[in-house]
C-alpha atoms as an extended CHARMM CRD file, in Angstrom:
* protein
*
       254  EXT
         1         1  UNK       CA              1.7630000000       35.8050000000      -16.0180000000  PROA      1               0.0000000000
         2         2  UNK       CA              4.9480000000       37.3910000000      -15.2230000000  PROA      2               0.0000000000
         3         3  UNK       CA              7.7460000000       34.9820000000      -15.4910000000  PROA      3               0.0000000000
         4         4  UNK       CA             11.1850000000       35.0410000000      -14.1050000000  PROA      4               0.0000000000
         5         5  UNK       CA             14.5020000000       33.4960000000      -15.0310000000  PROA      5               0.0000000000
         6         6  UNK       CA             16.3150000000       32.1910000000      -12.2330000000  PROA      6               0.0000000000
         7         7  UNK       CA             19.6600000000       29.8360000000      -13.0790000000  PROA      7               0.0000000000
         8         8  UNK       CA             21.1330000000       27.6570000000      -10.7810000000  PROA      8               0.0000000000
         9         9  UNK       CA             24.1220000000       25.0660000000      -11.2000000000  PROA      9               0.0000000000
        10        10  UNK       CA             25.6070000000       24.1430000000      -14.5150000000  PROA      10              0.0000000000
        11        11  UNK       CA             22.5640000000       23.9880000000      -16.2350000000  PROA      11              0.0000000000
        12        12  UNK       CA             19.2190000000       24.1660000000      -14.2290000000  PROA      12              0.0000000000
        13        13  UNK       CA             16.5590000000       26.9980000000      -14.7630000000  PROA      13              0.0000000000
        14        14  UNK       CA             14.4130000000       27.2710000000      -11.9540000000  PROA      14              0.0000000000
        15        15  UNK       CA             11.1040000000       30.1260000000      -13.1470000000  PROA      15              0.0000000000
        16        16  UNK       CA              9.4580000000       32.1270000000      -10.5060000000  PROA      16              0.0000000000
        17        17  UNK       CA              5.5100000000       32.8610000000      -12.0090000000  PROA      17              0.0000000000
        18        18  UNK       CA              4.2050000000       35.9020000000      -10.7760000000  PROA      18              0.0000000000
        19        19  UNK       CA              1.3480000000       38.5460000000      -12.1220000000  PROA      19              0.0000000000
        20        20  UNK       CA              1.6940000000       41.6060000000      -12.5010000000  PROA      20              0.0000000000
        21        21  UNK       CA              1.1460000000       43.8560000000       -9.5890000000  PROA      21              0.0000000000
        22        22  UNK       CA              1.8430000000       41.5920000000       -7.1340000000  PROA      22              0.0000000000
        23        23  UNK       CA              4.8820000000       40.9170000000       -5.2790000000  PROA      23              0.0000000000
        24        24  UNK       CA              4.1640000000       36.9540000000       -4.8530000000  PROA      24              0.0000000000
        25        25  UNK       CA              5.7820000000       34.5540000000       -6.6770000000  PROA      25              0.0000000000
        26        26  UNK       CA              5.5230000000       30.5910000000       -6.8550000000  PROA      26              0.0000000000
        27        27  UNK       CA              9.1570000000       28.7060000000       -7.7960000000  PROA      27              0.0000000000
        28        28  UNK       CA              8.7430000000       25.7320000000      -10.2310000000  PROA      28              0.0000000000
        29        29  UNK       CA             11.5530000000       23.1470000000       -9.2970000000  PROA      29              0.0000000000
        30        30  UNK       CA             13.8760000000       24.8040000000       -6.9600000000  PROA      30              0.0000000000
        31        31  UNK       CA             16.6910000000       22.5660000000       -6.3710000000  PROA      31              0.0000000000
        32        32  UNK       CA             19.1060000000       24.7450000000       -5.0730000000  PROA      32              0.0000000000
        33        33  UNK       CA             17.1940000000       27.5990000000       -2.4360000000  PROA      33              0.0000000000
        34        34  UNK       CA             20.1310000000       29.9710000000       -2.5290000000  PROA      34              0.0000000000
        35        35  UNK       CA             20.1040000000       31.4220000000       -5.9180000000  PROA      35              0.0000000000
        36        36  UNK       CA             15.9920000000       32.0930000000       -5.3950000000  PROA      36              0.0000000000
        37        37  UNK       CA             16.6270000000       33.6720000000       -2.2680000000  PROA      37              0.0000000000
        38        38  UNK       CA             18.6180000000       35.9260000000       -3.6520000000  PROA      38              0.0000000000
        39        39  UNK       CA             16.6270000000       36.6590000000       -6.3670000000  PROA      39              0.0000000000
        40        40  UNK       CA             14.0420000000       36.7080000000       -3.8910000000  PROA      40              0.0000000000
        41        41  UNK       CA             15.7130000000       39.8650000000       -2.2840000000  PROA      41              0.0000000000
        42        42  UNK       CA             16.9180000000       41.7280000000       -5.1860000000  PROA      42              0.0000000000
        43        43  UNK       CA             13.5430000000       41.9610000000       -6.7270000000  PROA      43              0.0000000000
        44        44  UNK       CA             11.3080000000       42.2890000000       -3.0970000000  PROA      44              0.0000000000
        45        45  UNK       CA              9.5920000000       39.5470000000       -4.1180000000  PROA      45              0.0000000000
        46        46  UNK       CA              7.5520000000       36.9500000000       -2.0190000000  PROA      46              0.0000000000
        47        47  UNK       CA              7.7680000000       33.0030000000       -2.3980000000  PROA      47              0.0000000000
        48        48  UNK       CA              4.1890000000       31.6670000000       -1.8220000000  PROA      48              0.0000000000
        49        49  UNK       CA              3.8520000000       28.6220000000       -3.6420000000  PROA      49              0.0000000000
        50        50  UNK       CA              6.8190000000       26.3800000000       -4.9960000000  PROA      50              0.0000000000
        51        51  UNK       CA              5.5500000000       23.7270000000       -8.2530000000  PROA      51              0.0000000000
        52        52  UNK       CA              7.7640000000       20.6060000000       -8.0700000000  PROA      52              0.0000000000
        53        53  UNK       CA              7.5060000000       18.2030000000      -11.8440000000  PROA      53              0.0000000000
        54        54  UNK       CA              9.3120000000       15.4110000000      -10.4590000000  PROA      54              0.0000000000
        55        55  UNK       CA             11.5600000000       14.0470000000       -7.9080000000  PROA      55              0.0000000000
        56        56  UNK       CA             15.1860000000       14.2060000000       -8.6760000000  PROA      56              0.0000000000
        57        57  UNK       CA             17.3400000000       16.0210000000       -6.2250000000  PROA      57              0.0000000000
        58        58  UNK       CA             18.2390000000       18.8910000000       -8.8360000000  PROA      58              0.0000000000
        59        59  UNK       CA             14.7450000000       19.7670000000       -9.0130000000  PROA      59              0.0000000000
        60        60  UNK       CA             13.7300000000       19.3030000000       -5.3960000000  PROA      60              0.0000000000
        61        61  UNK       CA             16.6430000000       20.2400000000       -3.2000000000  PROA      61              0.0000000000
        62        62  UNK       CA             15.8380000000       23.6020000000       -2.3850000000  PROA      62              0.0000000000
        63        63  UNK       CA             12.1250000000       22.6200000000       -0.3420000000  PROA      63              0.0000000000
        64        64  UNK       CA             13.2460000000       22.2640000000        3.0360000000  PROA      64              0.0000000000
        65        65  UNK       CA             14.9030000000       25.2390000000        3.1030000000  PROA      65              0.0000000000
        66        66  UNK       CA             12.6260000000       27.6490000000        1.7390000000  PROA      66              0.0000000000
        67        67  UNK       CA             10.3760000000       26.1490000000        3.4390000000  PROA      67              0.0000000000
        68        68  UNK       CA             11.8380000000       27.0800000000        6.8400000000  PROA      68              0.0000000000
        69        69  UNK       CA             11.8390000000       30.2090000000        5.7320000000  PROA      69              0.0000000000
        70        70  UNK       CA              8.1530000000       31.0180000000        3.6990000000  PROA      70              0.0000000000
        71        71  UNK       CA              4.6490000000       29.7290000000        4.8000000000  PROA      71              0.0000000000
        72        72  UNK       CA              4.3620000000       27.4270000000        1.6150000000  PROA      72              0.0000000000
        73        73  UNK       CA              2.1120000000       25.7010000000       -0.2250000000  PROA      73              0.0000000000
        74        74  UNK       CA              4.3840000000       22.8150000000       -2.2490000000  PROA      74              0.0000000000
        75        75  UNK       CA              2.6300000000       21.1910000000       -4.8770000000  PROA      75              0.0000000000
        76        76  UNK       CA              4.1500000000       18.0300000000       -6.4750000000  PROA      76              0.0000000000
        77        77  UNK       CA              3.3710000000       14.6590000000       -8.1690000000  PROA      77              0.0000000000
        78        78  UNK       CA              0.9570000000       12.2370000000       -6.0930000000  PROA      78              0.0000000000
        79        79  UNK       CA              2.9360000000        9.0840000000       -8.3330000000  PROA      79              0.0000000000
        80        80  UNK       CA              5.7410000000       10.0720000000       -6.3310000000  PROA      80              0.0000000000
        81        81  UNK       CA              7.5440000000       10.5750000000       -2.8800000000  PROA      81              0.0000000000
        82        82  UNK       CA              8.9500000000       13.7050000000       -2.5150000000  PROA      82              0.0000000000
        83        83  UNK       CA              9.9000000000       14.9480000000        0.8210000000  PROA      83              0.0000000000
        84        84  UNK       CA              8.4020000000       18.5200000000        1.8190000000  PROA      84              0.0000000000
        85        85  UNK       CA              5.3150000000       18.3690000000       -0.6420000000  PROA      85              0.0000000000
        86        86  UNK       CA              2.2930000000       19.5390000000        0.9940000000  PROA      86              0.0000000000
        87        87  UNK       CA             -0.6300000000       19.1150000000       -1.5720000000  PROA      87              0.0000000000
        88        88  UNK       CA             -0.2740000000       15.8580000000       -4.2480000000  PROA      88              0.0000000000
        89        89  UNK       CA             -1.4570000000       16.5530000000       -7.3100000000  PROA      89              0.0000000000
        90        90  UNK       CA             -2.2540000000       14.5170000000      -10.6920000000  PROA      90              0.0000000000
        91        91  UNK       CA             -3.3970000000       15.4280000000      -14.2780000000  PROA      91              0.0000000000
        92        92  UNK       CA             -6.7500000000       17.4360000000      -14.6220000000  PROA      92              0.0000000000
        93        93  UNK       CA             -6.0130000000       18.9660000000      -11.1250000000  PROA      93              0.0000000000
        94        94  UNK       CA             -6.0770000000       22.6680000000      -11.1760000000  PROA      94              0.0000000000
        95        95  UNK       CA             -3.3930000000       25.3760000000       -8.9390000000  PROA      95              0.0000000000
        96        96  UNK       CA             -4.5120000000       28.8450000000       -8.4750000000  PROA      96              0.0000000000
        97        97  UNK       CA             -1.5600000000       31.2530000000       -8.5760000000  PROA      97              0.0000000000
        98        98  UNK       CA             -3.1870000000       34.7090000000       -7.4400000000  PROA      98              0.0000000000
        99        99  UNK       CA             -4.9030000000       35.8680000000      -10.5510000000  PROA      99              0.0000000000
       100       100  UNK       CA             -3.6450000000       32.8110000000      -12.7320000000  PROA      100             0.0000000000
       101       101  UNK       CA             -4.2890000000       29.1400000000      -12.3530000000  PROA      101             0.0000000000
       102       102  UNK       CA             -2.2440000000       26.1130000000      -14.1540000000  PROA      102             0.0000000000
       103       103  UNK       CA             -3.5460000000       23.1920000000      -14.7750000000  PROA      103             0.0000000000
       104       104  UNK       CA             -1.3680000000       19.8310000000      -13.9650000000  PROA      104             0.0000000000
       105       105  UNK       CA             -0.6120000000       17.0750000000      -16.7320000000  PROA      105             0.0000000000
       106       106  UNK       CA              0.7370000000       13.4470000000      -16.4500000000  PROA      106             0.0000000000
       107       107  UNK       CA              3.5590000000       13.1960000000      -18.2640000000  PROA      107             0.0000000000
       108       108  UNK       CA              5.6290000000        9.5710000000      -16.9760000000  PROA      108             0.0000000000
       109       109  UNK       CA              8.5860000000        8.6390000000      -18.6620000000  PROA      109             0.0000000000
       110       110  UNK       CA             11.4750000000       10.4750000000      -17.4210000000  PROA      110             0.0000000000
       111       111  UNK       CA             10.1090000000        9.1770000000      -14.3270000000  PROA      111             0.0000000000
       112       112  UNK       CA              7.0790000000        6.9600000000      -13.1760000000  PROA      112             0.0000000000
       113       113  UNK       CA              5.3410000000       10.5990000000      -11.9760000000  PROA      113             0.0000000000
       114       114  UNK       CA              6.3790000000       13.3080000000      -13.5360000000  PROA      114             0.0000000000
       115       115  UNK       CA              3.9740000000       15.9920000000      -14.2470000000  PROA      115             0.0000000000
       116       116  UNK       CA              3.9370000000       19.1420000000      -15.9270000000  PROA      116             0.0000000000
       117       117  UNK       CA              2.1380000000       22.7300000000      -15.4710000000  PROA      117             0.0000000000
       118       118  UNK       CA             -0.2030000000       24.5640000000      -18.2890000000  PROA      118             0.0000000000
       119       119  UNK       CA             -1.9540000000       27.3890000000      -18.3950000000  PROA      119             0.0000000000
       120       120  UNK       CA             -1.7820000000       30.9260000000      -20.1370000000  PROA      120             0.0000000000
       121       121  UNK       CA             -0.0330000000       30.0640000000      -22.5370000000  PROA      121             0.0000000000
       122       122  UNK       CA              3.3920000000       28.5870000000      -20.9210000000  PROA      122             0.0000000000
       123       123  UNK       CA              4.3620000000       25.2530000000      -20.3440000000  PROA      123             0.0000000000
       124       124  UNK       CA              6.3790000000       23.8820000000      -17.1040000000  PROA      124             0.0000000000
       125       125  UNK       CA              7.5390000000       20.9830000000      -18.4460000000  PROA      125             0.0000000000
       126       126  UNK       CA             10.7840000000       20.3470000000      -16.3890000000  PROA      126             0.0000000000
       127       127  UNK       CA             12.7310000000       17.5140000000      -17.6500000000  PROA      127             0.0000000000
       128       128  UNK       CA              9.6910000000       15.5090000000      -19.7100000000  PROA      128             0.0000000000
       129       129  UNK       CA             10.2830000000       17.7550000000      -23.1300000000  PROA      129             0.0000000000
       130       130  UNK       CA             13.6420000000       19.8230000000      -23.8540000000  PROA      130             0.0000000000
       131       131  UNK       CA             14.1410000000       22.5250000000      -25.8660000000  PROA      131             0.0000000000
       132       132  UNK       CA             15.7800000000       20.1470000000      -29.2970000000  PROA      132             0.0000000000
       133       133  UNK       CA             15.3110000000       17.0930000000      -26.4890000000  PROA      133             0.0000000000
       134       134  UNK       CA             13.1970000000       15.0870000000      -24.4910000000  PROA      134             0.0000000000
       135       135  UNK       CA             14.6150000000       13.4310000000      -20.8670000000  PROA      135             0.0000000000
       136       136  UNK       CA             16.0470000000       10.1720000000      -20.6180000000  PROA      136             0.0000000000
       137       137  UNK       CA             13.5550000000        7.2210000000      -19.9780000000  PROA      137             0.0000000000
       138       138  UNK       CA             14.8650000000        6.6210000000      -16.0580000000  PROA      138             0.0000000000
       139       139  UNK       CA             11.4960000000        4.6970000000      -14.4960000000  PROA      139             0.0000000000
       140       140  UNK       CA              9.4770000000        4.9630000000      -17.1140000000  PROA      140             0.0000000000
       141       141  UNK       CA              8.7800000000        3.3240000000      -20.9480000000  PROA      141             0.0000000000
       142       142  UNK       CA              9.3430000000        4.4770000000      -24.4710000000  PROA      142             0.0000000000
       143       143  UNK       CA              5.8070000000        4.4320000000      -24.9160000000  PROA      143             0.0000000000
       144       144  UNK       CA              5.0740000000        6.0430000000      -21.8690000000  PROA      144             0.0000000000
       145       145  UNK       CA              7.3060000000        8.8030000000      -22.8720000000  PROA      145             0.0000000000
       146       146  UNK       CA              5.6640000000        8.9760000000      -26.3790000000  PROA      146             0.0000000000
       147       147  UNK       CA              2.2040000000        9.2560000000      -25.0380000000  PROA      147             0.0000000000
       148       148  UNK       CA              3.3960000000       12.1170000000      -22.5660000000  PROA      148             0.0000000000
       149       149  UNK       CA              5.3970000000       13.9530000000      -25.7030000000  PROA      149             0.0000000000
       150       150  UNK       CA              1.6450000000       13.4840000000      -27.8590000000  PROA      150             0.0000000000
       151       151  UNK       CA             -0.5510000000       14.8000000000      -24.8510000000  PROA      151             0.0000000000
       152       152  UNK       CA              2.3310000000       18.0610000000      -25.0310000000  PROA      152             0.0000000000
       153       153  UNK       CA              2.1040000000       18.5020000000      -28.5120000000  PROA      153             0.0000000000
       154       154  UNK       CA             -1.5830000000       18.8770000000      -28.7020000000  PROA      154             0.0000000000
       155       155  UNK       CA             -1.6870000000       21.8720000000      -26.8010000000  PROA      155             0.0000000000
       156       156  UNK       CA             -1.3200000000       25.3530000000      -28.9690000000  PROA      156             0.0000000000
       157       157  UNK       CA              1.7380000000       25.4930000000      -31.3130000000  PROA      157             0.0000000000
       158       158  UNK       CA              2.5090000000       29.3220000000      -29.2540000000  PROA      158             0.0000000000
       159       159  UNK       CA              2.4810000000       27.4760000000      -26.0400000000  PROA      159             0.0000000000
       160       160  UNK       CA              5.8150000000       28.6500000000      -24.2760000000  PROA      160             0.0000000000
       161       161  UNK       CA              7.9250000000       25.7660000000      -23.5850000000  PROA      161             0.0000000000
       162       162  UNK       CA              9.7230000000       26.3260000000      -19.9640000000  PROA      162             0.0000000000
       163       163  UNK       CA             12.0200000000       23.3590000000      -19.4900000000  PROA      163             0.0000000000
       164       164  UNK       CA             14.2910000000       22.9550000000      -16.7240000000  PROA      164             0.0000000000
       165       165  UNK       CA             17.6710000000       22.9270000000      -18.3840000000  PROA      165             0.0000000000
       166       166  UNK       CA             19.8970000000       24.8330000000      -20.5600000000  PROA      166             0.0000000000
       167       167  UNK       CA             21.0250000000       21.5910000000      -23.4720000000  PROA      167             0.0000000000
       168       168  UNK       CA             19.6810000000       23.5250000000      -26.7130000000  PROA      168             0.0000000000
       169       169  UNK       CA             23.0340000000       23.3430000000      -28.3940000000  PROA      169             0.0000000000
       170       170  UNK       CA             23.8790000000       19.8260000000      -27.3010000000  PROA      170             0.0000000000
       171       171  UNK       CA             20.2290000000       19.0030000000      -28.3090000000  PROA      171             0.0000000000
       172       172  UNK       CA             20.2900000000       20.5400000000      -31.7210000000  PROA      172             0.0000000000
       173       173  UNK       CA             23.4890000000       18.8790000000      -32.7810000000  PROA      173             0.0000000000
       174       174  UNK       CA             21.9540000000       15.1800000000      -32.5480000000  PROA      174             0.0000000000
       175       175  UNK       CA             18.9910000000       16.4800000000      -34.0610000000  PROA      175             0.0000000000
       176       176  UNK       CA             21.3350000000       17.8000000000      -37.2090000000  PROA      176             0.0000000000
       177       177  UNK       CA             22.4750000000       13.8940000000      -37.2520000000  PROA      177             0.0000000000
       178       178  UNK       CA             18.9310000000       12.5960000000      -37.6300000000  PROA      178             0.0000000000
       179       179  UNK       CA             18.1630000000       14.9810000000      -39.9510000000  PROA      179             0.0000000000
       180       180  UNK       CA             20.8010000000       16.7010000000      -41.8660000000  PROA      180             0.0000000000
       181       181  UNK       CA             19.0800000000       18.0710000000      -44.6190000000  PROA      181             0.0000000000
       182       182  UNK       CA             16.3610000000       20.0770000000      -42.3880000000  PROA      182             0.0000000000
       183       183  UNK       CA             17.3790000000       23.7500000000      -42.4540000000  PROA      183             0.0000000000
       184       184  UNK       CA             14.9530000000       24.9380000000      -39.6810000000  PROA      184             0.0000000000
       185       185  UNK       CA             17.4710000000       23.1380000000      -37.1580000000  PROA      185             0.0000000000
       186       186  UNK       CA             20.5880000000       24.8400000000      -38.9140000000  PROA      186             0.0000000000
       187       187  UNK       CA             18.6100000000       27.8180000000      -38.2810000000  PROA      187             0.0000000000
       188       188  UNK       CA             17.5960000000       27.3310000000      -34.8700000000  PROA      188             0.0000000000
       189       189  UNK       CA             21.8680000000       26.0980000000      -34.2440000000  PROA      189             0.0000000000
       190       190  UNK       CA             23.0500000000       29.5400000000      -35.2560000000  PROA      190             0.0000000000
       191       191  UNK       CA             19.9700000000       31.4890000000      -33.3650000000  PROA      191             0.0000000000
       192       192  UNK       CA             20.8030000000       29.3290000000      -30.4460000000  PROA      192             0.0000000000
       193       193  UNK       CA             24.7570000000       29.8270000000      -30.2860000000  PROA      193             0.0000000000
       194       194  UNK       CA             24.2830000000       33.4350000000      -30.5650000000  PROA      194             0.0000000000
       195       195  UNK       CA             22.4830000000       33.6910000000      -27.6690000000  PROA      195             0.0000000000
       196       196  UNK       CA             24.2260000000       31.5080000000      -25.5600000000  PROA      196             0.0000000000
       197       197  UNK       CA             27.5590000000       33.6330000000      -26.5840000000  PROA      197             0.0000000000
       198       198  UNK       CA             25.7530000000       36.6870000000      -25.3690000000  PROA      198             0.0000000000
       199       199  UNK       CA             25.3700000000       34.9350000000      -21.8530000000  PROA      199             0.0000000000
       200       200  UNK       CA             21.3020000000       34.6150000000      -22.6270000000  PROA      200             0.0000000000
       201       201  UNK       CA             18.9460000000       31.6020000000      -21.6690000000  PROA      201             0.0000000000
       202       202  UNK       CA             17.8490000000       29.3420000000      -25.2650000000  PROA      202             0.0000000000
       203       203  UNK       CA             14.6990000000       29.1410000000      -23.1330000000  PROA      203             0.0000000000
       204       204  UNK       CA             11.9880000000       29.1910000000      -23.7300000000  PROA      204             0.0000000000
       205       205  UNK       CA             10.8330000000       28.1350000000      -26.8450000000  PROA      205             0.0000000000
       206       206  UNK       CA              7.3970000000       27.7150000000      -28.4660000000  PROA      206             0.0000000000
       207       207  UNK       CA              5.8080000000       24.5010000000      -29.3050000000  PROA      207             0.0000000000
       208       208  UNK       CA              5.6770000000       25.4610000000      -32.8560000000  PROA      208             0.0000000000
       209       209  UNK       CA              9.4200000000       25.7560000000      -33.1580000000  PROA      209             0.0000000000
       210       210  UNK       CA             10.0280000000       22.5100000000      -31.0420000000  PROA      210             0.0000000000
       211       211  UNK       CA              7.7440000000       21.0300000000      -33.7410000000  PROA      211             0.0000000000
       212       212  UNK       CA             10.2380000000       22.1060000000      -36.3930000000  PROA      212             0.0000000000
       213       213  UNK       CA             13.3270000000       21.2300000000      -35.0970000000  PROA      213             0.0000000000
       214       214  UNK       CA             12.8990000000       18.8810000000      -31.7840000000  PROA      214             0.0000000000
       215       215  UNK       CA             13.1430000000       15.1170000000      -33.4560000000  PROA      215             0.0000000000
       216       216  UNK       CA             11.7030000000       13.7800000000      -30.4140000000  PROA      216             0.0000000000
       217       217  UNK       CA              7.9970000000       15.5300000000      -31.8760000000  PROA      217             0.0000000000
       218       218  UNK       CA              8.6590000000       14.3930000000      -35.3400000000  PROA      218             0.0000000000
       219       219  UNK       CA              8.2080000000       10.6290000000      -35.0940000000  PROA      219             0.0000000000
       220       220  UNK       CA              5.8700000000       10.8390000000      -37.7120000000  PROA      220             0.0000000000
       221       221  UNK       CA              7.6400000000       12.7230000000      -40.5490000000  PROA      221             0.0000000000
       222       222  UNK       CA              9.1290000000       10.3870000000      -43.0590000000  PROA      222             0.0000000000
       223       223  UNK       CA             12.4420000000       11.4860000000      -42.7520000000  PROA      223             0.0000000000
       224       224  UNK       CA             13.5220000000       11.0980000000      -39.5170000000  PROA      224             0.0000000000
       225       225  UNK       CA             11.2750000000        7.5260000000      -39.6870000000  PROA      225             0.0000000000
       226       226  UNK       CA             13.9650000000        6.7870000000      -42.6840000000  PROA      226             0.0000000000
       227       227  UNK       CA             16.8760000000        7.9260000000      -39.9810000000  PROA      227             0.0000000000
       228       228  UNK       CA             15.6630000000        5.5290000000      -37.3180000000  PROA      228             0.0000000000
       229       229  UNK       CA             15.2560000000        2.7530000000      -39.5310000000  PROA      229             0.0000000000
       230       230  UNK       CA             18.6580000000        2.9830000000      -40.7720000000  PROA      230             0.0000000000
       231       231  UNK       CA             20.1270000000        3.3980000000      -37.2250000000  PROA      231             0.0000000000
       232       232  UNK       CA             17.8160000000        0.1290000000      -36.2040000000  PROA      232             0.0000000000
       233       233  UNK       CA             18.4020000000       -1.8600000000      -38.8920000000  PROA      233             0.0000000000
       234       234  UNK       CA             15.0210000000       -2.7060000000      -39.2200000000  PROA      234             0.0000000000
       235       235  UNK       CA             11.6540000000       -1.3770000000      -40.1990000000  PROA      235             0.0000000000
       236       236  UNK       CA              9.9190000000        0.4470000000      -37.6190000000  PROA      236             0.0000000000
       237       237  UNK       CA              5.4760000000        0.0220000000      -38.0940000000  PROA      237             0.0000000000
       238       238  UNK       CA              4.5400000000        3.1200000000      -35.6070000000  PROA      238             0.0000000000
       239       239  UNK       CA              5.2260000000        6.4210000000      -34.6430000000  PROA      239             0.0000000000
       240       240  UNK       CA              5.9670000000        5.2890000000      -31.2580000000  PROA      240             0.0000000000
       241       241  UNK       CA              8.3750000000        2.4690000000      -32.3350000000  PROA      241             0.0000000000
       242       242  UNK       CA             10.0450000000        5.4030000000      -34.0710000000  PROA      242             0.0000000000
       243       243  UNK       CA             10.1000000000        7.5920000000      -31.0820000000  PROA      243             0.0000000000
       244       244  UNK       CA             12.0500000000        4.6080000000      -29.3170000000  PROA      244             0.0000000000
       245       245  UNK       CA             14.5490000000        4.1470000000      -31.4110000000  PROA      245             0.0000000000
       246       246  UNK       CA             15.6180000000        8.1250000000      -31.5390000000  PROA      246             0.0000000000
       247       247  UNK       CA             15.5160000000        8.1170000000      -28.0740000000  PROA      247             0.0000000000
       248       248  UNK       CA             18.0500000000        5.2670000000      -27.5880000000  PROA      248             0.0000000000
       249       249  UNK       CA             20.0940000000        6.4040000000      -30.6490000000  PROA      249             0.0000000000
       250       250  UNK       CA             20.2790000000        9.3110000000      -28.5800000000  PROA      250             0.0000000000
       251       251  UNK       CA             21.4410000000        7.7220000000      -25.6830000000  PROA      251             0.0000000000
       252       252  UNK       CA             24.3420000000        5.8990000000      -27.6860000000  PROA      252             0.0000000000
       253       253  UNK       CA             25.6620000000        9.0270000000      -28.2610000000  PROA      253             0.0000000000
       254       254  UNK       CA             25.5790000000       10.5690000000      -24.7200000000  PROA      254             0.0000000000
């Protein structure tokens, strides 16, 4: 796959997958049409197919538009309404992209539907797993959200991680607070500013890395368990209880 870059508002990456050769192109959450139409332009390519994760308005917004504007086929969660999708879809399911195909995964917990896209190695994970993060638990549970995170991390530690926002930084300094003796996130901090100072994307990442650094895929390692235990005030007997109390020490600090 050929993968584009394509930022829109503060924060939002929006990735065009295309193959080599060819001049089509499917868009993976556009919620803003105007800055993929111009991409659209500047690179003569052609939107065919657009790849929606979820349903909030940042990720959806631009449908309609392009829509009006490309014969499309618009592929998005069957768990949820969004306006302008054309063909529900739900884990196991299966989306050929010219030469390429992904293959969709349930992932609730951001919301009740969310879904993510696999295949040749890259992830399309819009706003279930962050680069350093994970999304807020909106509709969904902690445990949903756990499960979803566990399904992600047993896919190949070089599996590409496309998320749909730019919050490295802001990501990597509450995982330095949960665990400030673990070097690989001091590391990934300074690799991370320096691009981001250079006007460059933090994303993607590889699952390997995220597995490193991301405290949201490290519920089981003893010292972040210590970290949320001491934030909770309690003992914590699972993984998953340990997952939930990161993510809402998180939040306290939003």
């Amino acid at each position: 796959m050929k993968i584009h870059c394509v930022p829109a508002f503060d924060d939002n990456y929006i990735w065009l997958i295309g193959s080599e050769g060819s001049r089509s192109v499917a868009a993976v959450d556009p919620g803003d049409a105007q800055p993929v139409l111009e991409y659209l332009q500047q690179h003569a390519l052609r939107l065919e197919t657009i790849l929606i994760t979820h349903h909030h308005y940042d990720h959806t917004g631009g449908i309609e538009e392009l829509a009006a504007r490309f014969p499309l086929t618009v592929y998005g969660p069957a768990a949820e309404t969004i306006r302008g999708v054309t063909q529900p879809v739900r884990e196991g399911d299966h989306i050929p992209l010219g030469n390429n195909t992904l293959q969709v995964i349930d992932t609730p917990g951001h919301t009740r539907g969310h879904v993510c896209y696999h295949g040749h190695g890259a992830l399309f994970c819009g706003d279930t797993l962050f680069t350093a993060g994970c999304g807020r638990l909106f509709e969904g549970t902690a445990e949903q959200m756990y499960d979803s995170l566990a399904k992600i991390a047993a896919l190949p530690d070089d599996t590409l991680i496309y998320c749909a926002h730019e919050y490295t930084l802001d990501n990597l300094a509450f995982a330095q607070v949960a665990e400030p003796d673990n070097a690989d996130i001091q590391a990934r901090k300074q690799e991370a500013r320096a691009l981001r100072e250079r006007g460059l994307p933090t994303v993607p990442s590889t699952l390997a890395l995220e597995k490193k650094t991301n405290p949201f895929l490290r519920s089981d390692v003893a010292t972040l368990s210590a970290a949320a235990e001491s934030f909770s005030g309690h003992a914590l007997g699972s993984p998953a209880e340990v997952f939930a109390a990161v993510r809402h020490w998180k939040d306290t600090l939003d």
